[in-house]
N, C-alpha and C positions, 0 to 999 in steps of 0.2 A: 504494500500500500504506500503511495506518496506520501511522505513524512512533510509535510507544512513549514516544518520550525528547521528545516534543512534547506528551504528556498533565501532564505536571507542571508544566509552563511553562504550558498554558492554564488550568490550575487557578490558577496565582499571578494572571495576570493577573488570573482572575474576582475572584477575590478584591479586588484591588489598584482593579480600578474596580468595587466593589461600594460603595454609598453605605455611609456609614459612622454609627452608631448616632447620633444628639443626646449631644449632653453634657451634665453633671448638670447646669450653668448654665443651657440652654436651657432645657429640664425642668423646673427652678425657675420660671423667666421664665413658660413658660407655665401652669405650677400657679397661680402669684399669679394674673396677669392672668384663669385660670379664675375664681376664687374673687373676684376684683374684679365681673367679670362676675356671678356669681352673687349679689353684696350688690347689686350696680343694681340686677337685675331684682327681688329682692324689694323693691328701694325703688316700684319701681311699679306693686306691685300697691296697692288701694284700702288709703288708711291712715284710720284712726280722730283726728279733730283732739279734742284735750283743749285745755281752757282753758291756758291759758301759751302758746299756739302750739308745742309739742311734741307729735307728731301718733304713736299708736301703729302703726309698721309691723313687717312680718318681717326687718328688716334684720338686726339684732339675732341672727338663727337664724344668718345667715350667716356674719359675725362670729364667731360663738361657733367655728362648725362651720371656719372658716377657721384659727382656731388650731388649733382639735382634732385637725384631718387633715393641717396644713402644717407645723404648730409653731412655735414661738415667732420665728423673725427668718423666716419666709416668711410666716405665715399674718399679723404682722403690716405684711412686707412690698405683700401683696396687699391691705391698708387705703391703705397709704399712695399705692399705687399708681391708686386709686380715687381719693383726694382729689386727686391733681394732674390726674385728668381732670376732677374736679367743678371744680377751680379754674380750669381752661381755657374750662368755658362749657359741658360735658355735661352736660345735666340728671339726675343721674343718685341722686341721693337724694331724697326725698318728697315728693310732689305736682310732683314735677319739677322739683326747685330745684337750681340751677348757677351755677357763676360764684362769684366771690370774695365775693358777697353772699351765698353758703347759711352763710358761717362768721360771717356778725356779728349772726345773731337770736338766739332761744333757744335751740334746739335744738340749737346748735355746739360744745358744751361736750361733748356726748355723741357727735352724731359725732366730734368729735377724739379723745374717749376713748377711742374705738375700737380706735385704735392699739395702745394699752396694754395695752387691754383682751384681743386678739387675741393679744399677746404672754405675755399673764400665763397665759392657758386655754392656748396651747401649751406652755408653760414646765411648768407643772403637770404638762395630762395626761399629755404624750410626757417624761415622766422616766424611765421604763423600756416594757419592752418585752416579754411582753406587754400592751396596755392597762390597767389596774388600773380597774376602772367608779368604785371612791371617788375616785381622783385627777380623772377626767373630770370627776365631779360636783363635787368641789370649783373644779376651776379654771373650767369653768362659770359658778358663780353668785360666785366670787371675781373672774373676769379678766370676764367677759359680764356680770354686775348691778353688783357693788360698785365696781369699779373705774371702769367707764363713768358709774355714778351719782355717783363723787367729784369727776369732770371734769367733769360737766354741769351739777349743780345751784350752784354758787356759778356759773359763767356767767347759768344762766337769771336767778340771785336778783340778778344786778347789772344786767341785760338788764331786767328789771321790778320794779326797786326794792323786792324783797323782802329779808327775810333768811331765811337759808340752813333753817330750821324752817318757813316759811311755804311754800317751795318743796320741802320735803321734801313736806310735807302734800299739795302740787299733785300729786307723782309717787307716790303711795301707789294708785292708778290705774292706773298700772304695772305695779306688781309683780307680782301673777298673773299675767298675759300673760307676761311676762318669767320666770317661775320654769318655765311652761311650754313658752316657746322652750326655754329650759337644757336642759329634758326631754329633747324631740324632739330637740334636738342630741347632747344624750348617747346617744340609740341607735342615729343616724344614725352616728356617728361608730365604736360598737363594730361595729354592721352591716360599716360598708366595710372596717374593718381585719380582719376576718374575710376578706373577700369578696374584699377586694382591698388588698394591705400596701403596695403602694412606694410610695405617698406618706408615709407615717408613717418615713422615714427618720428626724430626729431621735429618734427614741424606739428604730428597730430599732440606732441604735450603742449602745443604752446597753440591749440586751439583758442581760436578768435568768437 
């Protein structure tokens, strides 16, 4: 006969060995490491090489889009967490370059920018909740152009014995490409948080 007072007790159990949800940490871990992943892969697709040896890629989209959706200490977590696999010897920034020598040409001033860069467009956009598109677009071309351009160009300009106007000049080449990643990333970015929120935690605590 079905025992009654043995139905509550096999429910605790289920419970009790039922796997239990990830924690927010893990969830972060694999947010960045997505979003690391997703700036390799745009490292190689086919980049455009410019004079200076700074070569135009989409990395830059991803970057932008890593703070936008991660926010400032993930999205620019998920940069840093790229460089120490690029430092390890994964080719994983443009034209395939890996290893502690992707950081002593040109173009290393701007990957490192990165960082910042990724921090400043989180920092920005996710200040409240919901999105605000002018925030996006500010931190965008504030944390994604200016900030990565401040890091890069006095590298490049001591990398090739310019000064820092002659290497501006170099990267004026740039810019459109660049004004129009910011784009694409700013509607990617409203798309998902529509579509889909829990990643945008930093910006849902500081709901408006």
């Amino acid at each position: 006969m079905f025992n009654r007072s043995s139905a509550p007790a096999a429910s605790t159990e289920a419970r009790a060995t039922a796997p239990a949800p990830p924690s927010t940490a893990v969830r972060s871990i694999a947010q960045m490491a997505m979003f690391a992943a997703l700036v390799a892969v745009l490292g190689q697709l086919p980049a455009i090489p410019l004079a200076g040896g700074v070569p135009i890629t989409l990395q830059t989209l991803g970057v932008i889009l890593a703070g936008a959706v991660l926010g400032p200490w993930r999205g620019a977590g998920s940069i840093v967490l790229l460089h120490v696999l690029v430092a390890a010897g994964l080719p994983l920034l443009a034209h395939g370059s890996g290893g502690l020598g992707a950081f002593a040409g040109p173009s290393a001033g701007f990957a490192l920018g990165w960082i910042p860069g990724a921090f400043l467009v989180g920092l920005i956009t996710q200040a409240s909740w919901p999105l605000r598109p002018w925030r996006t677009i500010t931190g965008a071309v504030l944390g994604g152009i200016v900030v990565v351009y401040a890091c890069g160009l006095p590298v490049m300009a001591f990398q090739m014995g310019l000064d820092l106007q002659q290497a501006a000049l170099i990267n004026l080449a740039f810019l459109p490409g660049d004004l129009l990643k910011a784009g694409i990333a700013v509607a990617l970015t409203h798309s998902l948080a529509r579509a889909y929120p829990a990643p945008f935690t930093h910006a849902r605590r500081r709901r408006q």
